[in-house]
KOLTI-567626 format. One record per residue: z, y, x of N, C-alpha, C in turn. Coordinates in steps of 0.05 Angstrom, whole numbers, plus 5000, padded with zeros to 4 digits. Atoms other than C-alpha are relative to their C-alpha. Last residue first. Example, Ala and Ser with C-alpha at 12.3 -4.5 7.8 and 13.67 -1.06 7.14 Angstrom:
<nodes>
499949764984514349795273501450224985500049765018515649105246500050245018
</nodes>
This chain:
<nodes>
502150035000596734438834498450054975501250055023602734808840497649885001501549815004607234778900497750024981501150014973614534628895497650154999498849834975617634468835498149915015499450204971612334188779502450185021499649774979611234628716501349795013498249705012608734118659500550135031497749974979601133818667501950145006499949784980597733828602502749985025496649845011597033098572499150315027498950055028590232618565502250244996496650184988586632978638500849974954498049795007579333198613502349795009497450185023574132668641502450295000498050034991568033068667502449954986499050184988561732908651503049935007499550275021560233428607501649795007502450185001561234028650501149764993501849945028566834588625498149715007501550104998571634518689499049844970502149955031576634968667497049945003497449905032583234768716498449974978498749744992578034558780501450024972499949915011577033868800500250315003503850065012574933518866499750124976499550235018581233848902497149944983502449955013581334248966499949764973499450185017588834498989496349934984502449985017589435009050499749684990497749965021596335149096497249944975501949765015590135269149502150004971500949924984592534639201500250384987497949954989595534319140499950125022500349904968588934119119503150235007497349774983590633809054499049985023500049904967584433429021502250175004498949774983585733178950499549975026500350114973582432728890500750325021501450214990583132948815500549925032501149954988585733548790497549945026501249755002588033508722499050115029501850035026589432798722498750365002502350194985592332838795498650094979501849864991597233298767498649865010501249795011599332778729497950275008502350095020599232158768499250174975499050405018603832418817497650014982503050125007602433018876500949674979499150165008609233488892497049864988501050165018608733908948500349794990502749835009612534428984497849894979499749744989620234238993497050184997500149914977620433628948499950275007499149654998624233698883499349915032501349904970624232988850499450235004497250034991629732988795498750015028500149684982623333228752501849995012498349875018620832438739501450255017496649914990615632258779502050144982499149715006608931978742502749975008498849965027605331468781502050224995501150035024601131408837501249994973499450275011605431718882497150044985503050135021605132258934500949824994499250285021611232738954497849884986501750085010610633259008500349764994501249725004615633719044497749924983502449985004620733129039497850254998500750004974627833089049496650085010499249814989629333328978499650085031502049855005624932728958500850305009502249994987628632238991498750264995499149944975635332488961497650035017499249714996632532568889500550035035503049845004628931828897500450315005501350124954634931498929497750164991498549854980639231838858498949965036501049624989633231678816501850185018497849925002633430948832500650274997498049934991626830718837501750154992498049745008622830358788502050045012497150085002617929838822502050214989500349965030609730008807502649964997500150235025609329958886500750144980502050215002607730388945499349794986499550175005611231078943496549804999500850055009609931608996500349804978497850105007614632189025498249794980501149975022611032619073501449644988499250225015614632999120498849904984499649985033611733539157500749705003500150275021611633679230500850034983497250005014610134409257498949784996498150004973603334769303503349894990498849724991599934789242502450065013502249885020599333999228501350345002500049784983603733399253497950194986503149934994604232819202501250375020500449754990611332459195497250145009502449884975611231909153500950245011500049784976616631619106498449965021500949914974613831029060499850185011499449774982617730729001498450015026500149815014617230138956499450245000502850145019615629529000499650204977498550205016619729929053498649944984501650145019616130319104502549804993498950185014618330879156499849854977499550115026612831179193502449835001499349795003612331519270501049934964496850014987611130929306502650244991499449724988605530749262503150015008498850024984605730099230499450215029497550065001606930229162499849915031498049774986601530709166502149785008498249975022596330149179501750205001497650114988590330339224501550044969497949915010583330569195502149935009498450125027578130439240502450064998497250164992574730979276499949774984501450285010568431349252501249815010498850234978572631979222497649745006501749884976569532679193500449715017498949834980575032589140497850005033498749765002570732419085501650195020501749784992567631929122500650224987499249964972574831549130495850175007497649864984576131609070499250135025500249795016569831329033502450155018503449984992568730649085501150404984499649934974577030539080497250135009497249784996575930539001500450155030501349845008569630099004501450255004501849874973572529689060498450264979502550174997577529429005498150225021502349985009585129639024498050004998502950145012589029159052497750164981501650124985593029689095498249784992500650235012595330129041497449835013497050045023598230729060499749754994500349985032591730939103502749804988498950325018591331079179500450134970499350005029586831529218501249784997500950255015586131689287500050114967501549885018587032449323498549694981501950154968591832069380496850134986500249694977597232529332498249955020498750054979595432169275499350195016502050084974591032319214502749975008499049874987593532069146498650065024500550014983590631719086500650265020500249764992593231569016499349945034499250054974591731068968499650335016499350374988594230868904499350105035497249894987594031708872501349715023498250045016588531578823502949985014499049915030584532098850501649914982501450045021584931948924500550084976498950175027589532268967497250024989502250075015587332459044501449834968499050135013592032819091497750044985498350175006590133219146501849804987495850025014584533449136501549855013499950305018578433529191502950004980499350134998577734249216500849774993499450125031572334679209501349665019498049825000569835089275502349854983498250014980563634639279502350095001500450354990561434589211502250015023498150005016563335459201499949634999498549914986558335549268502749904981499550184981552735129238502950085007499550325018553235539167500749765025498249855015553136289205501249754993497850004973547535959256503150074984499250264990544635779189500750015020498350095025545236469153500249715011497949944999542436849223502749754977498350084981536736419229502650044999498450175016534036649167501749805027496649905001532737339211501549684981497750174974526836809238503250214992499250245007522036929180502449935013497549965011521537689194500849784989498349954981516537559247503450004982499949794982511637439188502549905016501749964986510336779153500550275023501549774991515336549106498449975026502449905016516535909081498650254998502950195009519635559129498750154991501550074985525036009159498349924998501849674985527036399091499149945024502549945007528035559069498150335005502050164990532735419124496750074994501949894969536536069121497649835005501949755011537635869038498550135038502750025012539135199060498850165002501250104976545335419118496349834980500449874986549035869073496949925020502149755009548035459013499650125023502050065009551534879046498550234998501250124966556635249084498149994990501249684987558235599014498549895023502149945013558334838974498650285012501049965020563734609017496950074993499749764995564334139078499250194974501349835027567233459081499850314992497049995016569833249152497350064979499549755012563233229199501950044986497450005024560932679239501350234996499249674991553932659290502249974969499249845026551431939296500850295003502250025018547131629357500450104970500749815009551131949402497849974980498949844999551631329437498950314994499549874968547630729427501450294996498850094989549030209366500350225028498450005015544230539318502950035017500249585002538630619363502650004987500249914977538729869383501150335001497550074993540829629311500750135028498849965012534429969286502750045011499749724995529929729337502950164989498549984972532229119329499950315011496850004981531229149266501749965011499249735008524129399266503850074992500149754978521828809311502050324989498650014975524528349266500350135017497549925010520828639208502649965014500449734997514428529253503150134981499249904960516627789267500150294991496749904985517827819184500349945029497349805008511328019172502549985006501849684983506827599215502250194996498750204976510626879178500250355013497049935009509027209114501450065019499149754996501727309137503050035002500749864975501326559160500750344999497150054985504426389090500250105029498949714987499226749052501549905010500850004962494226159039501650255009497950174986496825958961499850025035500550284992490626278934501249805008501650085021493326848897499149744997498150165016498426828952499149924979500350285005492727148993501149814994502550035013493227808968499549685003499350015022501327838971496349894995497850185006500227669042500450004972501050185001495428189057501449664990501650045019499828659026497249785005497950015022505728529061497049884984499450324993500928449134501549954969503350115017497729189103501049725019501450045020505329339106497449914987498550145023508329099152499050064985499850364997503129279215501549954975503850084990498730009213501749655006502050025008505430299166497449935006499750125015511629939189497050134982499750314996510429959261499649874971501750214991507930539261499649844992502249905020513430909227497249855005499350095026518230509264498450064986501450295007515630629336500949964969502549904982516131509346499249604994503050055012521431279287497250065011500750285016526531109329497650114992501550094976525631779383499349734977502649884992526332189322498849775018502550035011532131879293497150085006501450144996536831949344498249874989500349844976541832439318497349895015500850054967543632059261497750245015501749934993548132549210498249785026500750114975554832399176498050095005498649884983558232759123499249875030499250274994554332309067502350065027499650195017553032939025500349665002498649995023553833509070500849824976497250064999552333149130502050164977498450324991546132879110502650115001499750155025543533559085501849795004497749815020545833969145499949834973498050024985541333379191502250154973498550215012535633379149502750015006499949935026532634029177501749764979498449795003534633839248499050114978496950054999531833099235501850305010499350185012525833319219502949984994499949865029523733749266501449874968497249814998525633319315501150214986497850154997521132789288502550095003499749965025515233289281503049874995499849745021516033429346501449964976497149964991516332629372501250354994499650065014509232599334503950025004499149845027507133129366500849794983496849744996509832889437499150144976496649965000506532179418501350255005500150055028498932539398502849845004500349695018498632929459500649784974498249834995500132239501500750274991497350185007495631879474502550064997500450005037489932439476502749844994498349825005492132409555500250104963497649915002491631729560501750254989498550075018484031789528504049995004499550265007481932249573502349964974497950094980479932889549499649684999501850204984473833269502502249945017500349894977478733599446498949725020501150174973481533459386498350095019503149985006486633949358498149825024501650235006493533759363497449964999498750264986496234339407498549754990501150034975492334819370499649725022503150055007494934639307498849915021500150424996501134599342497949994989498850104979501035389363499749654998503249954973497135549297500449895025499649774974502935359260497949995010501649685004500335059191500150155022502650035004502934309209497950265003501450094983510134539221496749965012499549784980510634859157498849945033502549785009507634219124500850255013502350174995512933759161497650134999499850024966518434179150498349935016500549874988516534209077500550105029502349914998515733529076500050185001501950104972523133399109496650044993499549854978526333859053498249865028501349744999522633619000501050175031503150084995525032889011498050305006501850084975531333129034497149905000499549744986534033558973498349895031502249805003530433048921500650205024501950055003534232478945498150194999500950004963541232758970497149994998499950194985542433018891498549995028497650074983543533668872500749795007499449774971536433828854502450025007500450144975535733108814500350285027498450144987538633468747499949835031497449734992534233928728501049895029497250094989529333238720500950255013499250195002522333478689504249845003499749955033522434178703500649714983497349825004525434098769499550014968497650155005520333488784502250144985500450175021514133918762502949804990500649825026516034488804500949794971497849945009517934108865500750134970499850225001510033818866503950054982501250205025507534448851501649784997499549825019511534758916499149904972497050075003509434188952501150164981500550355011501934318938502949934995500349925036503535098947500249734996497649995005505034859022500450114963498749624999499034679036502849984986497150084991495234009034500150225018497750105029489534098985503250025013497050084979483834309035502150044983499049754992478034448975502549745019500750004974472033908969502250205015501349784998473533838894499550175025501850055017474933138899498850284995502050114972478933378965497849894972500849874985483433748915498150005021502849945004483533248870500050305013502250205007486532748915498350264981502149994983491333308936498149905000501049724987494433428878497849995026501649985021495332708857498150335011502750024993498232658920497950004978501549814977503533118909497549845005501749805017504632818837498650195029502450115017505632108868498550364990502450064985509932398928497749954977502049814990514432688880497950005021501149825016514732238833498950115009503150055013516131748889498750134987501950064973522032168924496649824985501249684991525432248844497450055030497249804982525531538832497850225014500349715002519031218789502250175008497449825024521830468776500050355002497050054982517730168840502650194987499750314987512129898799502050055010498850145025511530578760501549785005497749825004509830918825502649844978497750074985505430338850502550234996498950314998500930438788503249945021498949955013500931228801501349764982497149784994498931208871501849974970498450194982493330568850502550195006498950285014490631008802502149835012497349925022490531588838500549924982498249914986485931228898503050094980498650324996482130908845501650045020499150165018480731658826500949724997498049875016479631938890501449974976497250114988475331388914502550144997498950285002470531488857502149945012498849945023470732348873501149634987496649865001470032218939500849964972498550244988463431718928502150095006497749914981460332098883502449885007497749895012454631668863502450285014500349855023446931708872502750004992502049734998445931508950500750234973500149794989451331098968498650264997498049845014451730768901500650255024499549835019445130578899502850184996501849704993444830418979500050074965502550025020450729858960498750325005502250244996454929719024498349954974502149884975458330449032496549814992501949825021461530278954498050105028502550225020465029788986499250074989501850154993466630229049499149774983503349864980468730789007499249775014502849885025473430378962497450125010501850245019476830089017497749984985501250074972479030729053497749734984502449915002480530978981498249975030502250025015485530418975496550105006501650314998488530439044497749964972502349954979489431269037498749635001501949855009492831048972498250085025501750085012497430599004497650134982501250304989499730959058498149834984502249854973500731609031498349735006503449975017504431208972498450175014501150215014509230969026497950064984501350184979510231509072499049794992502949954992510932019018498749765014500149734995517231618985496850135005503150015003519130858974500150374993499149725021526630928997497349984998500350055014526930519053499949974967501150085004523830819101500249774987502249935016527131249094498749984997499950015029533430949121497950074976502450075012530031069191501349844973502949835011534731519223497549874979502850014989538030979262497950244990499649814975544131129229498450115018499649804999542030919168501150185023502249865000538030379189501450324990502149934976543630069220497850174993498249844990548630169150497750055034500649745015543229799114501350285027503149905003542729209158499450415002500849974953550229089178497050144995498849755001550329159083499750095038497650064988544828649081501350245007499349834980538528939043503549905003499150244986537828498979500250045031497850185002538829028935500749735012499850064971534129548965502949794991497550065004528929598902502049905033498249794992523330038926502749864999498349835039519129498890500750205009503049975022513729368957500950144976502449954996518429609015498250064982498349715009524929438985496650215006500749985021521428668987500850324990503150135022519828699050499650084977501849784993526829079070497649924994498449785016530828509036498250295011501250015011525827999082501150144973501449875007527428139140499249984974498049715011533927789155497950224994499349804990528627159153503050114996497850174984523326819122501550225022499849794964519027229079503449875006501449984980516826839015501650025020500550245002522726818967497949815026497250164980525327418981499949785003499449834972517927768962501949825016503350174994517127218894500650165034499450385007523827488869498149915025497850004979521328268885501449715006501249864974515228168851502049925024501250294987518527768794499050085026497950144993523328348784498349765010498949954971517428878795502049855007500549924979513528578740500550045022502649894994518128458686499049955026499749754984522527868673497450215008499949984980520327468624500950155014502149904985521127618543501349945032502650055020525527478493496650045012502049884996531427368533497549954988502449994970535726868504498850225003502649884993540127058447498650005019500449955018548326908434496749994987503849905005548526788497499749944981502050175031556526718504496850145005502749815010560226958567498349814989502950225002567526688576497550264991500550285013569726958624502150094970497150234999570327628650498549734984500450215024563828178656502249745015500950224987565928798707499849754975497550234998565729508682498349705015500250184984562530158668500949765002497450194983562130648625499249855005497549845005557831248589503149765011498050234996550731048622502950124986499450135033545331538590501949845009501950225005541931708665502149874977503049915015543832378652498549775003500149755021551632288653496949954979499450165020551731698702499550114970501750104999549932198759499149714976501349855002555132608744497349814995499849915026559932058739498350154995501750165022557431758809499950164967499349975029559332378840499349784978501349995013559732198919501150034970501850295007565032478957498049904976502950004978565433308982499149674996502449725005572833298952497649955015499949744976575132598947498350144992496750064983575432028900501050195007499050074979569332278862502349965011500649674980568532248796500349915023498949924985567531448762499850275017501749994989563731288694501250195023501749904992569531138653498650075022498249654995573030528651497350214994501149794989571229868620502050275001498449754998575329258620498250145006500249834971570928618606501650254998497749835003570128118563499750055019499050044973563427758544502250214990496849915009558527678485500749935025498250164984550827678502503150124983497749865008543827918468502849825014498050234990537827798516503450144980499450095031532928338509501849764984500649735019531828468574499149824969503849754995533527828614500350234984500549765000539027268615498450205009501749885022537426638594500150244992501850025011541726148633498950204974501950195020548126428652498150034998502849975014550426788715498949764983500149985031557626698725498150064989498250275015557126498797500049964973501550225012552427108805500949764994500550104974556827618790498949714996500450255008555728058735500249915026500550244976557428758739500149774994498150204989556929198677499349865032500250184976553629828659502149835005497950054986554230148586499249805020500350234974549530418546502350005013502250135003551430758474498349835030502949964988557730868493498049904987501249994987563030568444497850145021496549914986567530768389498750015033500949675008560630588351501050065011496749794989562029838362499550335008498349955029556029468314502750055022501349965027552029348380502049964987499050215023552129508446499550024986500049785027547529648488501649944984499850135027547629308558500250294986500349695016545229588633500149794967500450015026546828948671500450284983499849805008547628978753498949964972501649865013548128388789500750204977499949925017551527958837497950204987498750275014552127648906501450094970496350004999553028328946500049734977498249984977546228188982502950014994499050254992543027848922502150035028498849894981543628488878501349725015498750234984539828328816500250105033499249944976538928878767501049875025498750154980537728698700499450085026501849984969535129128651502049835011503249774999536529318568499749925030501649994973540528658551498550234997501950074999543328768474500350065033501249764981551028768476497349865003501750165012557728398437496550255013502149805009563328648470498449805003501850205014570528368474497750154988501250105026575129018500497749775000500450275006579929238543498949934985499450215019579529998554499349734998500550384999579530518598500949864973497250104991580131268575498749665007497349865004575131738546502049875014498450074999568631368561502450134993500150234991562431838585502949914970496649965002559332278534501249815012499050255015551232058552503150125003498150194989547132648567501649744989501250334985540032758537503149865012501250125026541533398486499549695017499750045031547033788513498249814987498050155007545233648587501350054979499950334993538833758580501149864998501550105019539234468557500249704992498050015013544334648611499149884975498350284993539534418655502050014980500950335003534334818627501449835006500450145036538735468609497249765002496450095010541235488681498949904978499450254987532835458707503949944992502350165016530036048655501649685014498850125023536136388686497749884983497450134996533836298757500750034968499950164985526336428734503149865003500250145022527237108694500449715010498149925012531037438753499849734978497650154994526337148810501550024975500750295007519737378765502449825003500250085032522838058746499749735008497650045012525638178826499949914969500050194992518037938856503249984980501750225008514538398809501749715006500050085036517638958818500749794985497150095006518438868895500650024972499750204995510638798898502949894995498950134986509839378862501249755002501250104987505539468804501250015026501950225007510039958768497249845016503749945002514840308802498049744991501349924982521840038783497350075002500049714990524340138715499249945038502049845013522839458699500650235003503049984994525939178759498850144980498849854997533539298717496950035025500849685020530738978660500950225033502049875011530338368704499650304996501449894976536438468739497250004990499449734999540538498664498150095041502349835011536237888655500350285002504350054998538837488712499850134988499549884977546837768706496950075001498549765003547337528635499850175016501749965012544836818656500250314992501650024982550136818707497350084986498349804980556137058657497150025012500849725017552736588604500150225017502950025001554036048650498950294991501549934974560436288676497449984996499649655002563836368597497850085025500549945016561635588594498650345009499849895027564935418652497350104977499450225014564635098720500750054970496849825011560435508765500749804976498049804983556435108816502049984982498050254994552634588768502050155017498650205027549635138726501849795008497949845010547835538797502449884972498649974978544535058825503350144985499550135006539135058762502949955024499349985028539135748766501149784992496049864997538635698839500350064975497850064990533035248828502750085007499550235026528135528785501849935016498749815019528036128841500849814981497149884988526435648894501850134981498050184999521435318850502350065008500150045031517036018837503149715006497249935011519036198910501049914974498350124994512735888941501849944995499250245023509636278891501049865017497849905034510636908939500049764991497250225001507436629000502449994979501850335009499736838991503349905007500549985031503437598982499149674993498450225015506737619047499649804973500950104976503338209080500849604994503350055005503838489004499549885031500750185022511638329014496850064993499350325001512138639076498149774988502550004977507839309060501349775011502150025015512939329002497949905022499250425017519139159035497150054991500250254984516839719090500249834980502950074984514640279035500349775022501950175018521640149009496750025006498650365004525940209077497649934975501150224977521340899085501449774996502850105009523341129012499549835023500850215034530040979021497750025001499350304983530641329092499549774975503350074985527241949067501149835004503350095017532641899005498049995011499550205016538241949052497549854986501050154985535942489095500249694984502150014985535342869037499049835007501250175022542242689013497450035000501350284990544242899091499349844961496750085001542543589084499149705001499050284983536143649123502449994993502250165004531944179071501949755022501649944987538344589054497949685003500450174987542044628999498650005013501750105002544045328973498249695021499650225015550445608972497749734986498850294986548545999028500949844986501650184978542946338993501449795013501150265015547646518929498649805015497150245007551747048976498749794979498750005025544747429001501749784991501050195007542947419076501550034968497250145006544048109107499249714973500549965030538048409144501949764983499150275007539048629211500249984970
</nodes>
């Protein structure tokens, strides 16, 4: 027997487990690799994706220190690929993602240093003297929209939006039109609520820095120096024609503009699913551009010189992307048009050069151009659904399985009929469960029944309203379009009834409370690793949106709703209703609340809840909420109470909302909410269910837009906001 030497057993052997370790690393990286080259025609897909969480990311984190932080992170992963093996696919893909997302922070952040508009600082009363830059006529709410400039008040915005109502519409206003008027402007409004719209943001980069309404007297100083453009006479001339409740969708149709869209209207088509059609988008310059170059080829069929010696794609491809980029301009160029105009640009000359154009790179290009162009439109609803439903659409399209399925084939005609409604009712469903997470993140609602609508809507409005629109506009030249007019609004009749039909029937919405920014992400990023990949391993993106559906459902509505300036507050009840503090408030207010909280009820008063006490000053509630009742202790007028009824009340109280500032003799038991901490935190959700507080601010919110509070908020009893 031969005795093993004392250094041998200190010697590692061939299956310790750091070994096994490192054969398991390499095999995991020989799979990503032999993936990602199985994968390789789907990589640039990513190029935008990647630009986007950079740009995502800039509006996410709320600082300065975070940007840098994020950007900071990207290149240190760069460099941290370059030491991987060279010419690998995961090399390659971690340098491009790395550089990409921070190439996409430092463009928005770019933007908004050099293009935004500084809103307002504080309201103010003031006599303003103001060049006309656009008018905006809004016959459904019986007023109009005025983008002014002022002049010689520096202290000022450089643009500033007013309301005009039409009663007080003088003679001779237009673009270029100088005017005097009074008016209180504020700044360019945050959201009320957490998860509600941001006008301010969106105010930022389109140059507006306040807002307001125009008072008597209003001087014209300066007529308009010029007509109304183009798309206002268009649209004029549209409402003017088309007899009807059709004829605000007509004209939204040809301009895009949807201001004469009746609010019963609007609200039907959005439920209905078919709001998007009115939103000039793919479906519209699809439409008309295939109609052009349809045209163009058969009047270029009927001369044998031109059949024989021109190129007759390449001609109709170009008066084709004429006409796309004409009607782009015509309907004020919003993000959804852009990006239909530059997608079909793409594909027009892709069929000019005989190559199949419509692919998912096409979209990809298309999102490219917008992101670099406008940062800013990737956190709005517009760009996230238009892209999101075409690539749903183009994914779809590419499966081999529906290829198949659609492919023509020797049959009766019923059954061709019938193959071509259940893919169009597909695509439909497709559709609306990729849309769906959008909608209810940023309107918190969702219709459910959009698919079956638009199996007739889409139809209806592209092989009848529209070439009846545009026949109708053609023969107005001659004064003989009234017959079409007539055509169009039966067929705009038909579409809202539809509308109202689908709208009105059960389960035709789906309601959500307001959900954060994680859900969100969770449930995009699965969407887009479902679409845009190809192998088997497309479907683990399932996991992150069953992860995102499950945290929706589970997610409980708040219990108490404060707006930002502290006037109105909203409660649930124990029947799971809602009521709000202030029973005349305007439907806009009750409309924002009550989708914030997941609700499609109507609001009830508190004061006459059986559970509230109300005095014209004062309003004790009791709200139920983690298995316990709370107190909540509201004031309702500008009246100065008594600080010894105010100390007592407020001691009774687990929660104290005012709109104005409380002096420190109040001392509820958990929360105290007045018109200070408001300033620094803006609009509130309490879910009392989860002891959890969501506010539209955060403490060191760095982005432009956002109004700084005037005074630091001092140490509050109770619980800090």
């Amino acid at each position: 027997m031969i005795a093993t030497p004392p250094s041998m057993a200190f010697e590692p052997r061939q299956t310790s487990v750091v070994t096994s370790v490192r054969a398991r690393a390499e095999r995991l990286w020989r799979g990503l690799e032999l993936w990602l080259e199985e994968e390789r025609e789907r990589l640039p897909l990513w190029v935008p994706v990647a630009l986007a969480v950079g740009i995502a990311a800039w509006f996410a984190l709320p600082n300065r220190l975070e940007w840098l932080a994020f950007c900071c992170a990207m290149l240190a992963g760069a460099c941290g690929a370059l030491v991987l093996p060279i010419g690998g696919r995961v090399r390659q893909a971690i340098l491009a993602g790395s550089l990409l997302a921070c190439a996409g922070c430092l463009l928005v952040w770019a933007k908004a240093m050099m293009w935004g508009a500084q809103p307002l600082p504080r309201a103010a009363f003031v006599e303003l003297t103001g060049e006309v830059r656009s008018v905006d006529r809004r016959p459904a709410q019986k007023m109009s929209r005025v983008l002014v400039r002022p002049i010689g008040m520096p202290a000022l915005p450089s643009l500033i939006r007013v309301n005009l109502d039409d009663a007080l519409m003088p003679a001779g206003i237009g673009e270029g039109a100088v005017l005097r008027f009074r008016t209180r402007l504020m700044p360019p409004a945050p959201p009320s609520l957490p998860g509600g719209y941001d006008f301010a943001r969106r105010a930022y980069f389109d140059g507006i820095g306040a807002t307001g309404r125009v008072l008597r007297p209003i001087t014209v100083l300066r007529p308009a120096t010029a007509g109304p453009p183009l798309r206002a006479r268009l649209f004029a001339h549209i409402l003017e024609r088309v007899p009807g409740k059709g004829a605000g969708i007509a004209a939204a149709l040809a301009t895009g503009d949807q201001g004469a869209i009746s609010e019963v209207d609007a609200v039907a088509m959005r439920r209905s699913g078919l709001a998007h059609l009115l939103s000039i988008s793919g479906l519209h310059v699809t439409a008309l551009i295939a109609a052009v170059i349809f045209l163009l080829m058969r009047g270029m069929a009927l001369s044998r010189r031109a059949a024989l010696d021109w190129p007759l794609m390449l001609v109709a491809a170009g008066g084709g992307a004429l006409a796309g980029i004409g009607y782009t301009l015509l309907t004020g160029a919003e993000v959804p048009t852009v990006r239909s105009c530059v997608a079909a640009l793409l594909v027009l000359g892709g069929l000019a050069m005989g190559r199949d154009a419509i692919t998912l790179r096409l979209v990809a290009a298309g999102a490219l151009v917008v992101l670099i162009l406008w940062p800013e439109a990737l956190v709005g609803p517009s760009f996230q659904m238009s892209f999101a439903a075409v690539v749903a659409l183009v994914s779809l399209g590419e499966h081999p399985r529906f290829r198949a399925f659609l492919a023509a084939r020797d049959e009766e005609i019923w059954r061709r009929i019938a193959r071509n409604l259940l893919g169009m009712l597909a695509t439909g469903l497709v559709v609306e469960l990729v849309l769906a997470p959008i909608a209810l993140f940023h309107f918190h609602k969702a219709g459910m029944l959009g698919s079956i609508a638009n199996l007739v809507a889409i139809p209806l409005t592209t092989l009848v309203v529209m070439p009846l629109e545009a026949m109708a506009l053609l023969f107005d030249m001659g004064g003989w379009g009234a017959p079409f007019w007539w055509l169009t609004a039966r067929a705009l009749d038909l579409l809202l009834l539809v509308a109202h039909g689908v709208a009105s029937s059960p389960g035709a919405v789906v309601l959500a409370p307001a959900q954060s920014g994680v859900v969100f992400g969770f449930i995009l990023s699965g969407m887009l690793w479902c679409l845009l990949w190809r192998s088997r391993w497309r479907w683990a993106g399932l996991m992150p949106v069953t992860a995102g559906v499950v945290m929706i459902v589970t997610s409980s509505p708040p219990a108490i709703l404060i707006t930002g300036d502290g006037r109105h507050v909203a409660v649930r009840t124990a029947n799971g209703g809602m009521a709000t503090l202030r029973g005349r408030a305007g439907s806009y207010v009750r409309e924002v609340m009550a989708e914030s909280a997941g609700y499609d009820g109507t609001l009830e008063a508190m004061a006459a809840l059986p559970q509230a006490r109300c005095s014209p000053d004062l309003c004790a509630v009791r709200v139920t909420g983690g298995g316990r009742n709370w107190n909540l202790l509201l004031t309702r007028s500008s009246m100065k109470i008594d600080n010894a009824i105010l100390a007592r009340d407020c001691a009774r109280a687990d929660i104290v909302v005012s709109d104005r500032r409380l002096p420190g003799v109040c001392r509820p038991r958990w929360l105290k909410v007045d018109r200070r901490s408001l300033a620094a935190t803006g609009g509130l959700a309490i879910d009392l269910d989860h002891d959890s507080i969501r506010s539209v601010k955060t403490g060191n919110d760095e982005h432009p837009w956002v109004a700084r509070p005037l005074g630091r908020p001092r140490g509050l009893p109770g619980r800090q906001l």
